[in-house]
C-alpha positions in Angstrom: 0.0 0.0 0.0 1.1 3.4 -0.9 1.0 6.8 1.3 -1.0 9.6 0.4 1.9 11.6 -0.6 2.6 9.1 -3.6 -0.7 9.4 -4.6 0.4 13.5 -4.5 3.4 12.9 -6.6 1.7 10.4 -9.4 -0.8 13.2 -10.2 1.1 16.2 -10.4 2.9 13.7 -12.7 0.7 13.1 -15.0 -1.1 16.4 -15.1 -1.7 17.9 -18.9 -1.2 14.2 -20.2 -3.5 11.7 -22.2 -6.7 10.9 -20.4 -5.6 7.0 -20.3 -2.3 8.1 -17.7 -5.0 8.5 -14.9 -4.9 4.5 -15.3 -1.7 4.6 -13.0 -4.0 5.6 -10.1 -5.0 2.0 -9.7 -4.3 1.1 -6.1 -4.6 1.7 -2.0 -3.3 4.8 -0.6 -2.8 5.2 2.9 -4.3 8.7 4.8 -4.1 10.0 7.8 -7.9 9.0 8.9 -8.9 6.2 6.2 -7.6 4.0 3.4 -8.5 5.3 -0.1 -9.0 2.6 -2.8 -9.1 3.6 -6.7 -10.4 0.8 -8.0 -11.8 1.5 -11.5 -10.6 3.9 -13.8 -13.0 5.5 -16.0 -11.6 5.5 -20.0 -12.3 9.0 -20.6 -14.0 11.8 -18.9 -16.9 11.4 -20.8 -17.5 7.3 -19.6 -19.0 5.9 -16.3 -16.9 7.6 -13.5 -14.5 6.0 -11.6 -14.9 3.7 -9.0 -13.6 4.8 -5.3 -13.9 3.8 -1.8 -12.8 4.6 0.7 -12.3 1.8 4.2 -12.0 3.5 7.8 -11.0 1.3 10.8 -13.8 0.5 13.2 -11.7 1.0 16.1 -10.5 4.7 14.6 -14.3 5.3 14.2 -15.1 4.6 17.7 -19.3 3.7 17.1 -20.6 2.8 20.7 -21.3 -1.0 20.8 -24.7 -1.1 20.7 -24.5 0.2 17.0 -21.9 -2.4 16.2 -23.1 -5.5 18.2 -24.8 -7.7 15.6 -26.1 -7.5 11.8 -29.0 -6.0 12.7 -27.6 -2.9 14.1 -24.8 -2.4 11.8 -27.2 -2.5 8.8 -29.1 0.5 10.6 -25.9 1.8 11.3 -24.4 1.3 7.6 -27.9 3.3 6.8 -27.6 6.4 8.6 -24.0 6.7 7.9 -24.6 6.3 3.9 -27.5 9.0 4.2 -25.0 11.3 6.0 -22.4 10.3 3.5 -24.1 11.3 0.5 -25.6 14.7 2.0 -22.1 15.5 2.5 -20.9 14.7 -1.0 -23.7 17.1 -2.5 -22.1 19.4 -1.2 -18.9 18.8 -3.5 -20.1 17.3 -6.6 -18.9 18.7 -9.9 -16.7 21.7 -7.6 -13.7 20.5 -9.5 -14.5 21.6 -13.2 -13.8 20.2 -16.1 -15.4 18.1 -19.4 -18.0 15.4 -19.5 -18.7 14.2 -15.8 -15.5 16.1 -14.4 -16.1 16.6 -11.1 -19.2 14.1 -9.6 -19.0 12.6 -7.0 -22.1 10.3 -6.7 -23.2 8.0 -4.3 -26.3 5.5 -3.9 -29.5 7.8 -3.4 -31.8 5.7 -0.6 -34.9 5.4 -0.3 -37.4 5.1 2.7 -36.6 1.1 3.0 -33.2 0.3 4.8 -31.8 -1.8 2.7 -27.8 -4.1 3.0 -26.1 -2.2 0.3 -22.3 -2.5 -0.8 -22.5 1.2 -0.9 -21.6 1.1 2.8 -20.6 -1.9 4.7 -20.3 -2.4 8.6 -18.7 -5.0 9.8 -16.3 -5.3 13.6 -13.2 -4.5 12.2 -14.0 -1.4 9.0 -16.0 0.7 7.7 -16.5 0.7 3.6 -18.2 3.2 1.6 -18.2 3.1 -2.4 -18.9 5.3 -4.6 -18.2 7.2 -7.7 -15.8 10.0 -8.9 -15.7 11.8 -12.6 -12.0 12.2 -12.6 -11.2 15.3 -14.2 -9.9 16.6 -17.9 -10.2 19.7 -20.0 -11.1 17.6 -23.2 -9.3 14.4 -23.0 -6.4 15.8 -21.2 -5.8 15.5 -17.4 -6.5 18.1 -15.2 -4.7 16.6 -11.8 -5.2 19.5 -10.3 -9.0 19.9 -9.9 -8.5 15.7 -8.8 -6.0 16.4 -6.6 -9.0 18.9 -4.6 -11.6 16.4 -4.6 -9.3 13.5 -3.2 -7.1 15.9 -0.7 -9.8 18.2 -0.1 -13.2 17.4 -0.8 -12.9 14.2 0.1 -11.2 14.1 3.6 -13.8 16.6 4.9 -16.4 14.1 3.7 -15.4 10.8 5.3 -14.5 12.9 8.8 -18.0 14.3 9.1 -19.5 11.2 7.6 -18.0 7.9 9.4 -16.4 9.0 13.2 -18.4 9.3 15.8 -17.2 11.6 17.3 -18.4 13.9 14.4 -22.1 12.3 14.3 -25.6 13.6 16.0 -25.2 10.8 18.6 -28.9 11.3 19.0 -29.8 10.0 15.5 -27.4 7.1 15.5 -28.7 5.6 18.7 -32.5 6.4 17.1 -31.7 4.4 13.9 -30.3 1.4 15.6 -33.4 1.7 18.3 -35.5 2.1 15.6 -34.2 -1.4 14.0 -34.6 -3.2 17.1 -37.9 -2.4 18.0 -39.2 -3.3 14.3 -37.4 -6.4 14.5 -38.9 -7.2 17.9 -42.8 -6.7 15.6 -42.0 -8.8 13.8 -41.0 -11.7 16.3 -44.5 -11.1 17.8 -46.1 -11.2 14.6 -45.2 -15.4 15.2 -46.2 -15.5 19.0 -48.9 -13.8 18.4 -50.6 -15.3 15.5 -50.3 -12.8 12.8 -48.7 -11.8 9.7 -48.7 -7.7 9.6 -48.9 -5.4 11.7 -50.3 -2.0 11.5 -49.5 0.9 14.3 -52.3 3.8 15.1 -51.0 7.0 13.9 -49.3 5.4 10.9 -49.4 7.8 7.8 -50.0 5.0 4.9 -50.7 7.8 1.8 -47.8 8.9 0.0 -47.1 12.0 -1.3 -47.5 11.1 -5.1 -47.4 8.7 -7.6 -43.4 9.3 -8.1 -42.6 10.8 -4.9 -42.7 7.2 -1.6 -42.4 10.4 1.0 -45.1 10.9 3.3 -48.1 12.9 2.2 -49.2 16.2 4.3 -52.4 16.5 6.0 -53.2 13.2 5.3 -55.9 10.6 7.6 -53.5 8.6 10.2 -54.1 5.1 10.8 -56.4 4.3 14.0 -56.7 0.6 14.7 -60.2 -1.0 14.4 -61.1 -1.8 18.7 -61.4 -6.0 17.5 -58.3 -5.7 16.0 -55.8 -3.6 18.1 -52.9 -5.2 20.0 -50.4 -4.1 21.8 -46.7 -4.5 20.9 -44.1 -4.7 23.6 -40.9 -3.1 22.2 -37.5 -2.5 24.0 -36.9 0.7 23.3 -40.4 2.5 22.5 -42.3 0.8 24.7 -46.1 -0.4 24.5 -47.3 0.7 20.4 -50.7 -0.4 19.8 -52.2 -0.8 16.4 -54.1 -3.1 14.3 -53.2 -6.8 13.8 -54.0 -9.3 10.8 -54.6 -12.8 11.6 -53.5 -15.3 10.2 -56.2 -16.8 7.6 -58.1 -15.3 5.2 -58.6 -11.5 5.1 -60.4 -9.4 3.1 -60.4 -5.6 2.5 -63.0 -4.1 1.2 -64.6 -0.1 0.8 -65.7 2.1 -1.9 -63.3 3.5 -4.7 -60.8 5.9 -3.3 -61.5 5.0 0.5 -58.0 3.5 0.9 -58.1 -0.4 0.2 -55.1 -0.5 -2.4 -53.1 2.4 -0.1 -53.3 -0.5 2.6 -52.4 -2.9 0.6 -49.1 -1.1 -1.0 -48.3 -0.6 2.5 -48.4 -4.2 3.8 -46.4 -5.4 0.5 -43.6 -2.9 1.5 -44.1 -3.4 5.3 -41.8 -6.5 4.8 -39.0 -4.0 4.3 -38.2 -1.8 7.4 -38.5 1.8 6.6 -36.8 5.2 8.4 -37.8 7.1 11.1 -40.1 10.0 9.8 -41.6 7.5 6.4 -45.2 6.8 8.6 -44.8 3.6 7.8 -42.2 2.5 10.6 -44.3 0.1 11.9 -46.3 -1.6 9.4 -44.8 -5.0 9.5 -45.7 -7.4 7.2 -44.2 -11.1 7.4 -40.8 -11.2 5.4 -41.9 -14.1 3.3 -44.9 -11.8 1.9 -45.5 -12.5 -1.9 -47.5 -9.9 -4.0 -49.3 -11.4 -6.8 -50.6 -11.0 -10.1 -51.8 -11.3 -13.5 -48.8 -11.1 -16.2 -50.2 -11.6 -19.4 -47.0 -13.1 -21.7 -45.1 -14.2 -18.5 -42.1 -16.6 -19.3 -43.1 -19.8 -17.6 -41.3 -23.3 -16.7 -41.9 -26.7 -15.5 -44.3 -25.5 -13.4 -47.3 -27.7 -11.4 -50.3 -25.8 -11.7 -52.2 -28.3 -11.6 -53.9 -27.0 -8.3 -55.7 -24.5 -10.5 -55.6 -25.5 -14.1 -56.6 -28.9 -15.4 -57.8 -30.6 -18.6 -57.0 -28.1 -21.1 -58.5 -28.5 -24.3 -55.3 -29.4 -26.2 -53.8 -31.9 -23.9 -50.9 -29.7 -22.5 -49.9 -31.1 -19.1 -50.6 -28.8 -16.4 -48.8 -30.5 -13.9 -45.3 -29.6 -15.8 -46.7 -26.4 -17.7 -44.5 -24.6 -19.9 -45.5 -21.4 -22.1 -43.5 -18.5 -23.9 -46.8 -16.6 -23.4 -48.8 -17.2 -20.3 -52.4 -16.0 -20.1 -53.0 -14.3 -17.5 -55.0 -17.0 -15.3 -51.7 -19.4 -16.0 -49.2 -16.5 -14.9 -51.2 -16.2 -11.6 -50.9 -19.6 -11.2 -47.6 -20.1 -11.8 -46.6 -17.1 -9.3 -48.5 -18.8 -6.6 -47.1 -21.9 -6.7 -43.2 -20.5 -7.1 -44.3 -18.4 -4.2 -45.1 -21.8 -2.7 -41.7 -22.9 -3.6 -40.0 -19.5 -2.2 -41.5 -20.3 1.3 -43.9 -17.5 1.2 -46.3 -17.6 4.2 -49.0 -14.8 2.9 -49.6 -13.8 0.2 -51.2 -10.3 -1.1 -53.7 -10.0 -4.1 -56.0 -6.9 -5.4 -59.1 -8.1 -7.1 -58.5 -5.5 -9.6 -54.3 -6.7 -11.1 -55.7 -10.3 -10.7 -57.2 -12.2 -13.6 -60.8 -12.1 -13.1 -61.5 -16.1 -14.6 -58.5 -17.1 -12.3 -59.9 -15.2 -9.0 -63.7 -16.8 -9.5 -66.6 -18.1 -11.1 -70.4 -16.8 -9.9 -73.4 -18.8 -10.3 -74.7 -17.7 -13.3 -71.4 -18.8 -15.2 -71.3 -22.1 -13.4 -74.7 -22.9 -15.0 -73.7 -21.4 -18.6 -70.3 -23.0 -18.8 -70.4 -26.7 -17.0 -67.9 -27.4 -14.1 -66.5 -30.3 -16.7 -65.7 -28.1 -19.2 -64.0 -25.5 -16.9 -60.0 -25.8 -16.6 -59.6 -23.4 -14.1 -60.0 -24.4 -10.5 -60.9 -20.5 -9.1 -58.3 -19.6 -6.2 -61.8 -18.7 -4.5 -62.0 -22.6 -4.1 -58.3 -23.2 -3.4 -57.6 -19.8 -0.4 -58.8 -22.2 2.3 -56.9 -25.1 1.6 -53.5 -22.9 0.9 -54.7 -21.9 4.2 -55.1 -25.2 6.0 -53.2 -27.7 4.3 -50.4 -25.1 3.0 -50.3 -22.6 6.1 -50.9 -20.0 3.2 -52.4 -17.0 4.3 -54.3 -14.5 2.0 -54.9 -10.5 1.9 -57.1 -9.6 -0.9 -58.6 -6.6 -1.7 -61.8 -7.1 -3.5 -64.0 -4.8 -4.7 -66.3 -6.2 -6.7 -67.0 -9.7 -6.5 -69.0 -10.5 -2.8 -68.3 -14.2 -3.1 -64.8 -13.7 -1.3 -66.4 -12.9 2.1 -67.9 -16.2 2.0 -64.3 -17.5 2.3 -63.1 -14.7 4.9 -61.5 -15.2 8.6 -61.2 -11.3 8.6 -63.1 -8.6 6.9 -61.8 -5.0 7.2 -64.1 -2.0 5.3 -62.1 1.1 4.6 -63.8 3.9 5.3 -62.3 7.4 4.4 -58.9 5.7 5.4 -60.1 4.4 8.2 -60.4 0.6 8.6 -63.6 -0.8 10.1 -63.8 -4.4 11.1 -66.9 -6.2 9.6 -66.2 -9.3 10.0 -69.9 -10.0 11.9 -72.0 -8.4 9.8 -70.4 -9.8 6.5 -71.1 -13.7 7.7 -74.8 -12.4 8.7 -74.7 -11.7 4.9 -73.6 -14.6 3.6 -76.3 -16.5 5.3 -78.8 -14.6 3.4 -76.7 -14.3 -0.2 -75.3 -18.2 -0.6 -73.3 -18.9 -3.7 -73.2 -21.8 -5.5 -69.7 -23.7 -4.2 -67.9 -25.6 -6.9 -66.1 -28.8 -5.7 -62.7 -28.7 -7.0 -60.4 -31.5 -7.2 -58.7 -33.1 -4.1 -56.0 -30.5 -3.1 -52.5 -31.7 -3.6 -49.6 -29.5 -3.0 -47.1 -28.7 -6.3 -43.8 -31.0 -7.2 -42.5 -29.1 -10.2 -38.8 -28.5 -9.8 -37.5 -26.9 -12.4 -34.0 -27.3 -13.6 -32.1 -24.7 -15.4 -29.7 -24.7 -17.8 -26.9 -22.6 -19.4 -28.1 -20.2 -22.4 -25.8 -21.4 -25.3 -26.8 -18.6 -27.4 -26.2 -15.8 -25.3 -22.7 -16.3 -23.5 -19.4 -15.1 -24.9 -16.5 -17.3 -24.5 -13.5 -16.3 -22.4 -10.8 -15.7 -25.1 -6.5 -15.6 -24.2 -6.5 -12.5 -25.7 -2.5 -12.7 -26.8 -3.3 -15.8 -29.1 -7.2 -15.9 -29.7 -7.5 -19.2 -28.1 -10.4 -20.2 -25.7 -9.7 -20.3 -22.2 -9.9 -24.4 -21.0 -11.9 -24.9 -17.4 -13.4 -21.0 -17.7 -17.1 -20.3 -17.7 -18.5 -18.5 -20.1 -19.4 -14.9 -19.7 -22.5 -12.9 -19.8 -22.5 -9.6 -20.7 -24.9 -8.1 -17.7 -27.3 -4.7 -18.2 -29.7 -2.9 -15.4 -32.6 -1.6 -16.8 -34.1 0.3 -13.5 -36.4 -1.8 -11.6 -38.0 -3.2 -15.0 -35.5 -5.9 -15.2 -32.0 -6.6 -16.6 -30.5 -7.4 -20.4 -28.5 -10.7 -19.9 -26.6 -12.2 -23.0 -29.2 -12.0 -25.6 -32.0 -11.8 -23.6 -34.2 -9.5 -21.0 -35.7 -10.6 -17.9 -38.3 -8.9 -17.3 -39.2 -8.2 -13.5 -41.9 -5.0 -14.5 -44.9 -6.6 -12.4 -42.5 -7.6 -9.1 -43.9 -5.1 -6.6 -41.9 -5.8 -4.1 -39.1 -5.2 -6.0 -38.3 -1.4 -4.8 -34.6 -0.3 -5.8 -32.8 -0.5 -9.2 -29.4 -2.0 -6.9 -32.0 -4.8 -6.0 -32.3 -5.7 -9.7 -28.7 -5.2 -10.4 -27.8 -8.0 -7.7 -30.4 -9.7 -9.0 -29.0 -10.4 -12.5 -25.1 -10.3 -11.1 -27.3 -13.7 -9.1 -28.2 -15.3 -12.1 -25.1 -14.4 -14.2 -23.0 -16.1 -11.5 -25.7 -19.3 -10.6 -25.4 -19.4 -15.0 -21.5 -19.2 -14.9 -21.0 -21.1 -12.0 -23.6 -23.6 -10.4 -25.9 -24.5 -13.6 -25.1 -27.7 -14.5 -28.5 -29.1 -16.3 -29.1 -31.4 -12.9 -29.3 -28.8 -10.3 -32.9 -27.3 -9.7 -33.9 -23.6 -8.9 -34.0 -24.8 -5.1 -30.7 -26.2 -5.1 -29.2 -22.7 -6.9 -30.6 -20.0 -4.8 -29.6 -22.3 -1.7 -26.5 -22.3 -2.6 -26.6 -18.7 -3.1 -27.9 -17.8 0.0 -25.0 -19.8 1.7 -22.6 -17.3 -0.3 -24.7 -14.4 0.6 -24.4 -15.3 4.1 -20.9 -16.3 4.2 -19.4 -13.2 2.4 -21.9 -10.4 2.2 -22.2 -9.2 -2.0 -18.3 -9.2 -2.0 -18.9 -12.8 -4.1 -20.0 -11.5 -7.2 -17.1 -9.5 -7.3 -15.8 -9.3 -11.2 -12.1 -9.4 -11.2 -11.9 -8.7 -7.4 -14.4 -5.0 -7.6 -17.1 -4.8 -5.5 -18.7 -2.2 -6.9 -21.0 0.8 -4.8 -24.5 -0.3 -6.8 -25.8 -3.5 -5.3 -28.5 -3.9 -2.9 -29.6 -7.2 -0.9 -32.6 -8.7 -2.7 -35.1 -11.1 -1.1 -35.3 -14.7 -1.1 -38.6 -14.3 -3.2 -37.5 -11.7 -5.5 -34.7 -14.1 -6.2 -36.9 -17.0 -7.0 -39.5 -14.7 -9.1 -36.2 -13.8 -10.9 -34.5 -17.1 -11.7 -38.1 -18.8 -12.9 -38.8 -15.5 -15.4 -35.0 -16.1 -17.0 -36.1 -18.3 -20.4 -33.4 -21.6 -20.2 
């Protein structure tokens, strides 16, 4: 490792020369307060910027040990100190002039979910935050000098008020880590106490528009339904009361614009936990939490639908179902049962993204079109059973059909934003309005397993690139690009992850396809099944952090800790 003052010397060095010279860069210097890392140089001013970190010892930092005591706390911690981070680089960002993106300095932008990012990493012995840096030119030629501020100048001023302690509202460190532990300890009760979300009275559920996931003003707060409340024992804020969801069947219901899908949104994101000021710190939602829906065209698999669909009129097994262009009563199928397969313990479904033949069948239909020549087994006759047999819970909002309530543990009305429980008076009703029950078949839970394989078409061999010749014993490569939360461009196709909900950050979906170019590269061998692959990725992810999918030893600043069901959603929409 190199001093700071070498790093001085190389630049004034190569100042006024070819763009390429800041190549020479490469490396670890050593400051007096942090280790700076170059460890991508950009190939001209007007390219990606340059990849930088910068690593700070724990010790040196000096967080109190109840930041640092477990993962938990250190992702809170890692958190607050990225937030801090980056309002202290806006304050720098494009200072040093120059062509093209001369001067940024850029850092992950976060949202109101705290999320494990390798744009700052905890751990007991260093601090780690990554991030980007236009290096600076006048045209293609070097201007050291304006570099030479941000990384002597800029910078140092930065990381001090950023990542010691000693520099740091004490106040809000201690609140983010409390903050952690006492939605953690919701959702431990949601198990002891029978339930898979949680609401809080005075939660602020409306957000502030359709582009903006802040808070909205003036809005109606949350206040818990008597039948439903419960009380929440937490170790730092102390008794919180609010609604709670059995487990079950539950249905929301109200008029149009009275808040049904606003509760809903929040319940699907409540399985993230969000900062202090969002309204939403404690809805908690159990983490397995699947949304669901219709996807008309949705790649599908080797998947056993048979549950659902049965008997289709031209003989295509159902119970290993396969389809470059799913309706969308076979793409809600599928997603249930790889939901199934992800270990999803609730699921979440509006009436109005669902496909209506898939959700149910009234009376009137059941007399036009003959049970016998009906493929589709409604998931109105199937909730139950998930429930029972599966230990499946379902939240559905439903606003047109009334044949769900007959099905319903739970039946919250919305009322101006304000939940009503009505669960009594809806079964008084079904006594008087009985539908006509279908018997479906004997329920059987899924086996498909699919089993991927390598995409021969869109990997690019690894090449010695002295004398042309392939590389023996090297995977192939795949040429990876993010496209926003939409999805990802992998070899010479696009998966396409448009209708995951839950999927809230674009460093989500880059992990997400670094995931399946490494389980492609590495661990698809033709035998191994989805399963098996996102075990064994989980094992990495837990033994190493991100830092695996590392491309010739870079972590870079832009990845973001997808779920186990994101991951799964992911893999079965890849086409191999």
């Amino acid at each position: 490792m190199q001093s700071d003052s070498n790093l001085r010397e190389t630049l004034r060095s190569i100042d006024h020369k070819s763009y390429p010279a800041y190549k020479s860069l490469r490396g670890s210097y050593r400051f007096a307060d942090y280790v700076l890392s170059i460890d991508h140089v950009q190939g001209d001013p007007f390219a990606a910027p340059s990849h930088v970190r910068v690593t700070v010892d724990a010790k040196a930092a000096a967080f109190p040990e109840y930041a640092m005591k477990n993962t938990r706390t250190r992702t809170a911690l890692a958190d607050e100190l990225l937030r801090t981070f980056a309002a202290q680089i806006n304050h720098f960002t494009f200072k040093a002039k120059g062509s093209g993106k001369s001067g940024l300095i850029s850092v992950t932008h976060c949202g109101q979910e705290i999320l494990t990012r390798t744009a700052c990493e905890v751990n007991e012995k260093e601090i780690t935050a990554r991030f980007a840096v236009g290096f600076p030119a006048n045209g293609r030629t070097i201007n050291a000098r304006e570099l030479e501020k941000i990384l002597f100048t800029y910078l140092p001023e930065c990381v001090k008020h950023s990542f010691y302690y000693k520099n740091l509202d004490a106040r809000r460190i201690r609140d983010a880590v409390e903050l952690a532990e006492d939605q953690q300890a919701v959702r431990d009760q949601l198990k002891e106490q029978g339930l898979v979300a949680f609401v809080a009275d005075d939660a602020v559920l409306p957000r502030e528009s359709g582009i903006s996931s802040r808070p909205m003003k003036q809005s109606v707060a949350f206040t818990s339904p008597e039948s439903l409340r419960v009380t929440m024992q937490l170790p730092h804020r102390g008794a919180v009361t609010g609604m709670g969801i059995p487990k079950g069947i539950t249905l929301i219901v109200g008029g149009g614009y009275h808040g049904k899908s606003t509760l809903l949104t929040a319940l699907e994101l409540g399985v993230y936990n969000h900062i202090a000021g969002d309204g939403r710190e404690f809805v908690i939602t159990d983490e397995t939490a699947l949304k669901l829906r219709s996807e008309d065209g949705r790649f599908i698999k080797d998947v056993d639908i048979s549950m659902f669909i049965n008997d289709l009129p031209n003989g295509k097994d159902t119970h290993h179902f396969s389809t470059e262009d799913a309706s969308g009563s076979t793409s809600q199928a599928a997603g249930i049962v790889e939901g199934m397969e992800a270990g999803s313990r609730l699921f979440l479904l509006d009436e109005d993204t669902s496909a209506t033949n898939f959700m149910v069948r009234d009376a009137f239909m059941q007399k036009v079109v003959s049970p016998d020549k009906e493929p589709i087994t409604p998931f109105l006759s199937r909730a139950r059973e998930l429930y029972e047999q599966a230990g499946i819970s379902t939240i559905l909002v439903a606003g047109s059909s009334g044949a769900f309530f007959h099905i319903a543990d739970t039946v919250i009305q919305m009322d101006r934003y304000k939940p009503v429980d009505i669960t009594k008076k809806a079964k008084a009703l079904c006594k008087e309005f009985p539908i006509s029950e279908e018997k479906p078949l004997p329920f059987a839970l899924p086996h498909s397993h699919r089993i991927m394989e390598k995409d021969k078409n869109g990997a690019t061999k690894r090449r010695d690139y002295r004398s042309g010749a392939v590389r023996k014993n090297e995977p192939e490569r795949l040429k990876l690009k993010t496209m926003g939360t939409d999805g990802f461009a992998i070899g010479k196709q696009t998966v396409d992850l448009r209708y995951l909900e839950q999927l809230i950050d674009s460093e989500q979906t880059a992990c997400l396809g670094m995931l399946l170019k490494y389980a492609v590269e590495h661990l698809v061998d033709g035998k191994r099944t989805i399963a098996e692959v996102v075990v064994q990725l989980q094992k990495e992810l837990e033994t190493s952090g991100m830092r695996f999918l590392a491309e010739n030893g870079i972590v870079s600043g832009g990845y973001a800790m997808p779920r186990v069901q994101e991951m799964y959603s992911c893999f079965n929409r890849y086409r191999v």
